[in-house]
N, C-alpha and C positions, 0 to 999 in steps of 0.2 A: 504493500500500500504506500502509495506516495506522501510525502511527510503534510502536503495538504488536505490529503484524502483523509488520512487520521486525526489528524484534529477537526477536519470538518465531524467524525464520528462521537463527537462532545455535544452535537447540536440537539444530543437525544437528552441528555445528563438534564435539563432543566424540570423535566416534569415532574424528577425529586422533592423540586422545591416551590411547587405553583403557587402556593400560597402567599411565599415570601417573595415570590417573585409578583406577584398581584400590589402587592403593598408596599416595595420599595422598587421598582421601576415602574419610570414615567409615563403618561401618556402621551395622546398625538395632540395637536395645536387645532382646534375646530378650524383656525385659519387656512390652514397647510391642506388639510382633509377638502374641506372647500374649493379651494385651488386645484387640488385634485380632479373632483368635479366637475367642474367649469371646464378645464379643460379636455375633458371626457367628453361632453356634450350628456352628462347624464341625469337623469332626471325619475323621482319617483315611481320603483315599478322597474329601474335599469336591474339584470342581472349581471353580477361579479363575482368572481372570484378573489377570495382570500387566503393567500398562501401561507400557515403559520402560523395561524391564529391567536395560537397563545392562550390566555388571559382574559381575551375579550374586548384589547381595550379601545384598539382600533374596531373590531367588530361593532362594538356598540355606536362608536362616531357615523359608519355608514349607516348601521341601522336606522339613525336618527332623523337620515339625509333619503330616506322612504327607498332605499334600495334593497335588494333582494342576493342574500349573499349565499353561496355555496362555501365556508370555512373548512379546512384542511388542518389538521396538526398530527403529528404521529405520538402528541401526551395525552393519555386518557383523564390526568391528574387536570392537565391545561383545559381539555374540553370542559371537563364537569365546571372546572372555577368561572371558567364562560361563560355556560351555562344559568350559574347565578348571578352573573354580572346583570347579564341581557334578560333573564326573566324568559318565562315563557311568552314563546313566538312565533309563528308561520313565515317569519323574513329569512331565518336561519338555518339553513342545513349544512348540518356538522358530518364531517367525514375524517374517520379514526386512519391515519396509515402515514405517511412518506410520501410528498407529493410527487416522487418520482415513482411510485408505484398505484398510487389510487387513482380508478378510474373516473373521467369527471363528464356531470351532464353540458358540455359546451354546446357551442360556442358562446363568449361571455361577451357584453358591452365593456368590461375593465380587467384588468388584474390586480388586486393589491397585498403588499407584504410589507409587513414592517418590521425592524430588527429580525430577521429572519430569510431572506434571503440569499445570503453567503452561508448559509448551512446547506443548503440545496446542491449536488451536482453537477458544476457548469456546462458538462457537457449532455447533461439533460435539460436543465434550467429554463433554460431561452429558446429553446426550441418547444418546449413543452407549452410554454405561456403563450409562443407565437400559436401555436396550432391551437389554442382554446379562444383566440383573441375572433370578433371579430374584424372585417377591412377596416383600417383605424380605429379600432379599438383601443382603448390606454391601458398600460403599464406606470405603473403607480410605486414606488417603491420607496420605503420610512425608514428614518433609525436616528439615533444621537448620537453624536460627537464631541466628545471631550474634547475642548480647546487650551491652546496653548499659549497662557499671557502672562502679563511681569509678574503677576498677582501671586502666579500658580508654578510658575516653571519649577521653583526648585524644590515645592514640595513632589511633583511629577518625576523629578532627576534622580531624586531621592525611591523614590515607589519601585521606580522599576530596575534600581543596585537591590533595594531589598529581592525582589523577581527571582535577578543574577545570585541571588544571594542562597534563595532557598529552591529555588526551580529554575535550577543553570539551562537546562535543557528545552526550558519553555521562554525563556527569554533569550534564545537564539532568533534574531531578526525581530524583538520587538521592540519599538521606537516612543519617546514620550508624546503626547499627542501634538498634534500642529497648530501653526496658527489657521484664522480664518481666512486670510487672502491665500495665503497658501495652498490650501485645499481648493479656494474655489479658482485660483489661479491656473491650475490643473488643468481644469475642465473645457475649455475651449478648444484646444489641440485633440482632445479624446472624443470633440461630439459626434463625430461621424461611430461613432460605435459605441452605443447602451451599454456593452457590459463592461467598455473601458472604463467609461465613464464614471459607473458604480465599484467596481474595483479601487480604481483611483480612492471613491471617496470612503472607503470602508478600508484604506489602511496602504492603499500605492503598494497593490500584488500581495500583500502578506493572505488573503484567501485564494488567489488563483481563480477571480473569477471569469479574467479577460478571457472572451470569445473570439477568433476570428470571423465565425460562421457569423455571429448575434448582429456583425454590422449589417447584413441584406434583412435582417427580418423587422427593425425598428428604424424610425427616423422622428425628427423634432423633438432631439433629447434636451430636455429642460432642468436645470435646478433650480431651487430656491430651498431659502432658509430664515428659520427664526430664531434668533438668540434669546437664549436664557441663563439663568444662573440658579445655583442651587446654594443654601448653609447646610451642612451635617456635621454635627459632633460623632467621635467613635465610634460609640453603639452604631450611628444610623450608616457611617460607612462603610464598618465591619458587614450588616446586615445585608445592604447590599449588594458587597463586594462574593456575600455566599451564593450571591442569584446568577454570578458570572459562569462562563467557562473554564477563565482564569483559575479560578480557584479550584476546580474538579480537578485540573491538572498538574495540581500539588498535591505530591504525595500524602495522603489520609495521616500520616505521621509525621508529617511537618506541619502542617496548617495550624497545628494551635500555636506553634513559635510564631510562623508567620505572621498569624494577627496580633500576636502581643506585640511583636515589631512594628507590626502597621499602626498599632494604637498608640505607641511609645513616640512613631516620626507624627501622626496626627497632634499628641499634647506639645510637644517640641515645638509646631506653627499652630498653636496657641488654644488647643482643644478643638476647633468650632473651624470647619474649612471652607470657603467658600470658592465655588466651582462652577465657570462658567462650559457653557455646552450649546452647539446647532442643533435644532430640530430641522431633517431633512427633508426634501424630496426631491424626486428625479422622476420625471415621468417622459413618457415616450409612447409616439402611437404604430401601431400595427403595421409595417412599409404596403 
C-alpha cells in the first residue's frame, strides 16, 4: 500500500469518536453553503448528493435550503448522530458503506462533501462524482484550515517538534499551516484542474489527491473563503485534537505523554489559544 493509500485508511478511525466529534468540530458558514447554491442553480426539491456525511452538520445546512439529499458515510456511529441532528425526515436518505463502493440512485443536481473528501480514493473520487453529476451539475466541496499568522506561528512550530517528537514517523512531510495568501495564491495556476486545485488547498500533495484525468471532467473551478477565529483552553484543545486523524496515528502508548506535552506548550502561550482558521469552498461544475 502506498504511504498515501494508508493513511488515507484513518479516514475510517473517526466513527470511534462521533460524539466528540459532533461537539468539538465546527460547522459550515450558512454563507458559504448558500454560495454553494446559487451557484448550482438549485432550488427546493434539487437532488444531491453528500459525500461523508459525518455528523450531520452540513446535512442539516442543505436540509434547510428545501433540498433533497442522498448522505453517504461508511460510520454507522456518524449516521445515527445525524440522525439526531436532523430529526426525522423524508429529505434524507442515509446510505451505510464507502463511497467508493455504495451504489447510488443518480444522476444528482450537486455533489457535496465537506472535510471529507481526501479520505476518498483519487482515482475513484472524481470520476465517481462526475458520473453521478448531472450536465453542469456542481461539485461543492468544504473543510477548515488552520492559518498561519504572527499570533500563532510559534505556538504551530512548536506542535509539530512535539509531532517529530513523539510520532517521528507521522511527521515525515508534515508542515505548520500557511498563511492565507498563500494558499489562495496557489490557486490560479491549478484552475484548469478541480483536483489540483483541492489538493493544493488541503495540504500542497500531502493526500495525493491530484488527478490528471479530473481536469476533462470539471471546469469553472471557484474558491472562496471565510475567516474565523476560535479561543480554547487545554481541555477544549486536547478534546478536539482526539477527533483528528492525527492522533489515531500515535501510538495508543504515547498519546497520554503527548497530551500532557501538548497541555504543558498550551499553559507556556498562556492557557487560553486563540486560533484563526478558513472556512472553505471550491466548487466546480460538470464539463
Amino acid at each position: 500500500m502506498s504511504a498515501q493509500g494508508s493513511h488515507r485508511a484513518y479516514g475510517q478511525v473517526f466513527d470511534q469518536a462521533a460524539e466528540a466529534y459532533d461537539e468539538f468540530r465546527p460547522g459550515y458558514p450558512p454563507s458559504l453553503v448558500g454560495l454553494a447554491v446559487d451557484r448550482g442553480g438549485l432550488a427546493p426539491g434539487s437532488r444531491v448528493l453528500e459525500v461523508g456525511c459525518g455528523t450531520g452538520k452540513l446535512t442539516e445546512r442543505l436540509v434547510e435550503r428545501g433540498l433533497l439529499v442522498d448522505a453517504v458515510d461508511p460510520g454507522p456511529n456518524m449516521i445515527a448522530t445525524a440522525r439526531r441532528r436532523i430529526g426525522p425526515t423524508a429529505a434524507v436518505t442515509f446510505h451505510l458503506g464507502r463511497f467508493e463502493d455504495v451504489d447510488l440512485p443518480g444522476p444528482f443536481d450537486a455533489v457535496f462533501s465537506a472535510t471529507a473528501f481526501h479520505w476518498i480514493d483519487p482515482e475513484v473520487s472524481w470520476a465517481k462524482v462526475a458520473e453521478h453529476l448531472e450536465p453542469d451539475g456542481l461539485l461543492a466541496l468544504m473543510t477548515h484550515l488552520g492559518l498561519r499568522t504572527d499570533e500563532s506561528a510559534g505556538l504551530q512550530d512548536e506542535f509539530v517538534e512535539l509531532v517529530r517528537e513523539y510520532a517521528p514517523d507521522v511527521a515525515a512531510g508534515r508542515r505548520p499551516p500557511r498563511e492565507l495568501p498563500v494558499i489562495l495564491g496557489g490557486v490560479p495556476e491549478r484552475r484548469g484542474n478541480a483536483s489540483e486545485v483541492w489538493d493544493w488547498m488541503m495540504g500542497a500533495g500531502r493526500h495525493g489527491l491530484a488527478m490528471p484525468y479530473a481536469a476533462e471532467l470539471f471546469e469553472d473551478v471557484q474558491v472562496d473563503t471565510e475567516l474565523r477565529t476560535s479561543e480554547e483552553n487545554a481541555d477544549e484543545l486536547v478534546a478536539h485534537f482526539r477527533t483528528t486523524s492525527l492522533y489515531h496515528r500515535i501510538a495508543p502508548e504515547r498519546r497520554d505523554a503527548f497530551e500532557d506535552a501538548d497541555r504543558r506548550l498550551i499553559e507556556r502561550h498562556g492557557g487560553t489559544i486563540r486560533l484563526s482558521f478558513a472556512a472553505v469552498l471550491m466548487t466546480a461544475l460538470r464539463a
